[in-house]
C-alpha angles and dihedrals in degrees: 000000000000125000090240088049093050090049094049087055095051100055091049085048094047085043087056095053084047094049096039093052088045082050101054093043084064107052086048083052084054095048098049096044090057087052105046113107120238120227117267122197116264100011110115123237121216122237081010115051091005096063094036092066110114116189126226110276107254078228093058121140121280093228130136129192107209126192103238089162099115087033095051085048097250117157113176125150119183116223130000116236133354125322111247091209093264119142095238097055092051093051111066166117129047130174140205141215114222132157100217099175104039110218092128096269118116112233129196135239121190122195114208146181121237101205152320119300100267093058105120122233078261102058095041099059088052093050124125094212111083144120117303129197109197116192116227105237098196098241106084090273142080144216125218104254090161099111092035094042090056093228102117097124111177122206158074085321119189126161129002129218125189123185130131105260099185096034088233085141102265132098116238134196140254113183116181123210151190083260132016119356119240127217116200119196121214103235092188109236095073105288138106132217138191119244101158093128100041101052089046093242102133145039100096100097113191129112102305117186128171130017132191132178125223143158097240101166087041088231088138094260123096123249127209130232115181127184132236118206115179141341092252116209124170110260134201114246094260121146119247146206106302105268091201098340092305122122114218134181107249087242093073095034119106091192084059087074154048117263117245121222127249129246134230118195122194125209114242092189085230097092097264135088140225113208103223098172088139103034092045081046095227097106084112085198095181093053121088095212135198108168145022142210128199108191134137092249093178089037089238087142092258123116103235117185141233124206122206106207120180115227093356125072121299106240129211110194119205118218111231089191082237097096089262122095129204125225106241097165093113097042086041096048104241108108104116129166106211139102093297107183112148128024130195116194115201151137091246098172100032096243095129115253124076123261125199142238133201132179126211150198134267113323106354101097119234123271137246117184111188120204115244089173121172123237109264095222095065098042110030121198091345110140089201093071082074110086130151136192133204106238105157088124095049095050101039099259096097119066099021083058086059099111096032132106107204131217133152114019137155142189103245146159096229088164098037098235092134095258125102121257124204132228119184112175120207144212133156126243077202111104123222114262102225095036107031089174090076126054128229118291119224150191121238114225121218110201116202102222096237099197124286088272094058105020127204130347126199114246105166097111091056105032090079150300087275089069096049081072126111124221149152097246134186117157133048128184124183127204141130091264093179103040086249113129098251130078129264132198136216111190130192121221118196119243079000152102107279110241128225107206104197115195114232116184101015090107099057082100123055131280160201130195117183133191119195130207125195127210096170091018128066105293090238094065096233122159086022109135124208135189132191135195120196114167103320095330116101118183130183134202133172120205114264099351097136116078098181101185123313085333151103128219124206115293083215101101114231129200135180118222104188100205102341116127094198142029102228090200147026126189129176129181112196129205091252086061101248117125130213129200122191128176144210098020115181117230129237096047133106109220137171133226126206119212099263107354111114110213126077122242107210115224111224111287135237130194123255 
């Protein structure tokens, strides 16, 4: 044989050997892969789940939540009858604190479903299951207002807004629905009216979610913006493609549909609206979207806006102060295509500027997007100085939120130690195996705020008994229910009895509660933007910012104060532009300010 012939054989030889080993990699590869175990929800990991739990700090609060809901004479079930595996009947409720009759006691507002899809008009109208308005009777209990109030809509209800649209002095309601969206006008004297048609409110009938009012254009009369969340059909039962490895009936499926744009009505200060979405260019038509957020994210002075949309593209809009907005969701890094449900919006560390938080379905951790935003006086009117960065791992919100599917939630000082807490209640699509006429129950999960250096650290299993319970939550509204210096929750559970957490032990640190009240501003106060000093703590809060899911908290702004005695300075920036500054405020008190008057009118006052 030649020399060339013998190295030719070499080298096929040699190729053979190379292919064959390839080969056989990747048949091991193969094996492996088919053996290799998927994640199930709630099983640890190890190098991965294991080495991420974090135990509760020996220095943790002493605080308790306590359902009061029976005692305070509270009698809410969600849904009448059995679910019939449809999207819409899945997705709700959500509450509100408002306080309708104004005389400094929180009430309470309950949106409900009537039914399951297949109830006829008839048998809606004679459900049990409907919106309830309880009064707040001062004394830690309520009464059911709901017939004489007017306000026993019945219904596919979803979300609930309250804001004073015509700035008389009085907060009215905006409930959203699998259907045609409702307006109720405060009429002052207890009762309720709808004015759907007149106000121009309604007619545009689809799967509407959250809602949240703002004054967008800053003329002194609050605008709407309403989500749409998806363009709803009856489906067969079939089975779909696995949504993390999770099988679902179409029926229940979001990816089994188109999405439905959002609305944006502006305020005419005649007492009617014009919905603008388009022209405004925040329809966000590709988004299936379930809450909203209105905050000044730049701190311009201008409330932007942050939609939460489950399975499409999160989307932060930039307001121009034209009455147009950009999309910087891209440029600001939120955009973020995942299950979005419930969103907090807070200055969490006490730097200054808002950050934001979003929970999510099963298996996609929930999301933390700090704000790493740039100082306007070096970089003026440059979208580009807003930038945010999802940090939950790094500060304890991302892998133990694994197995969770997140609902209602809310930044707020539970203990009182001047730095913001988080509540995120829970509660599965997923329907139970054995009974798939009922959905997963969850637990909710309370985090103590540590401190920007540490993070947040889980406290559930040592914040009270209420807490051990599992549910299938959805809404979650947050107020001082009982005038007491410490935050209370309503939560909704679908197909469930609604739940009162009372806080017992939050006010063991000093306080301060604030109403505000505007003259040039929307009468509500909302958009307006306040910041406190006390010693080297500065905190900051703007009316109305946090949507938590299909629900409202109290426009009375709450902050905690740890052992300070006083608050050194007050500002407060309202929407009109004028800013107030007062000093040497005392704590533990609950106290209102009126748009450009200068003194201070002290709320009655209870003792810590």
């Amino acid at each position: 044989m030649s020399i060339s012939k013998r190295k030719r054989s070499i080298k096929v030889t040699s190729l053979v050997a190379v292919v064959s080993v390839i080969a056989l990699l990747l048949i091991f590869l193969v094996i492996i892969k088919r053996n290799e175990k998927q994640y199930d929800p709630g099983e640890p990991i190890n190098g991965i789940t294991v080495e991420l739990y974090k135990p509760v700090p020996k220095n943790h609060p002493e605080v308790e939540f306590t359902d009061i809901t029976k005692i305070a004479g509270i009698d809410f079930t969600h849904f009448s009858g059995q679910r019939t595996e449809q999207l819409p009947e899945d997705m709700g409720s959500g509450a509100a604190w408002i306080d309708y009759d104004q005389d400094g006691n929180e009430d309470l507002l309950i949106v409900n479903q009537s039914g399951p899809l297949t109830m006829t008009v008839g048998e809606i109208k004679k459900s049990t299951a409907h919106c309830e308005l309880y009064h707040n009777n001062g004394n830690g209990t309520f009464t059911n207002v709901t017939n004489a109030s007017g306000l026993n809509f019945h219904g596919s209800g979803m979300g609930v807004a309250v804001g004073d649209v015509d700035n008389d002095g009085f907060p009215d309601v905006f409930i959203t629905t699998y259907g045609n969206n409702i307006f109720y006008h405060n009429n002052g004297n207890g009762t309720f009216s709808d004015q759907t048609k007149k106000t121009g409110l309604g007619g545009k009938k689809g799967f509407w979610t959250g809602a949240s009012w703002a004054d967008y254009d800053r003329d002194g009369y609050l605008d709407l913006y309403v989500c749409g969340y998806v363009k709803y059909s009856r489906l067969n039962k079939q089975k779909v493609t696995q949504r993390e490895n999770n099988e679902e009936p179409a029926g229940i499926n979001p990816l089994s549909f188109p999405s439905q744009r959002n609305l944006l009505y502006h305020n005419n200060k005649n007492g009617t609206f014009t919905e603008i979405a388009v022209s405004a260019g925040v329809a966000d038509p590709a988004g299936k979207s379930l809450s909203a957020s209105w905050c000044d994210f730049n701190n311009d002075g201008w409330p932007d806006l942050y939609v939460a949309n489950d399975v499409s593209d999160n989307v932060m809009f930039i307001n121009n102060g034209n009455g147009t907005f950009n999309d910087a969701s891209h440029l600001a890094h939120v955009a973020d295509y995942r299950g979005a449900m419930g969103l907090g919006v807070g200055d969490w560390d006490n730097d200054g500027d808002m950050d934001i938080f979003v929970t999510h379905w099963l298996a996609e951790e929930n999301g933390f997007y700090i704000n790493k935003l740039i100082s306007r006086e070096k970089i003026a009117n440059n979208m580009q100085s807003l930038q945010f960065q999802d940090e939950a791992e790094k500060y304890g919100l991302g892998q133990v939120s694994l197995d969770d599917v997140a609902w209602g939630t809310s930044f707020f000082d539970y203990d009182n130690d001047t730095r913001l807490d988080l509540l995120v209640v829970n509660g599965s699509t997923n329907q139970q195996e054995e009974h798939p006429q009922f959905l997963v129950p969850m637990k909710s999960r309370l985090f103590w705020n540590e401190g920007s250096d540490k993070g947040f650290a889980e406290v559930t299993s040592v914040s009270g008994e209420a807490l051990s319970y599992e549910n299938v939550g959805r809404g979650a509204a947050f107020g001082d229910y009982d005038n007491d210096g410490d935050i209370d929750v309503f939560i909704v559970n679908n197909g469930g009895k609604g739940v009162l957490l009372r806080n017992d032990g939050g006010n063991k640190n000093n306080w301060l509660e604030l109403k505000l009240v505007g003259t040039k501003s929307n009468r509500s106060a909302i958009g307006a933007r306040i910041k406190i000093v006390s010693g080297n703590v500065s905190q900051i809060r703007e009316v109305n910012n946090q949507s938590s899911y299909l629900s409202q908290n109290s426009l009375t702004q709450h902050f905690g104060l740890a052992k300070y005695n006083k608050i050194d300075s007050l500002e407060i920036r309202w929407p009109s532009g004028l800013n107030q500054r007062f000093q040497n405020i005392p704590t533990n008190k609950r106290i209102e300010i009126t748009e450009g008057i200068d003194n201070i009118k002290n709320l009655e006052k209870h003792p810590k």
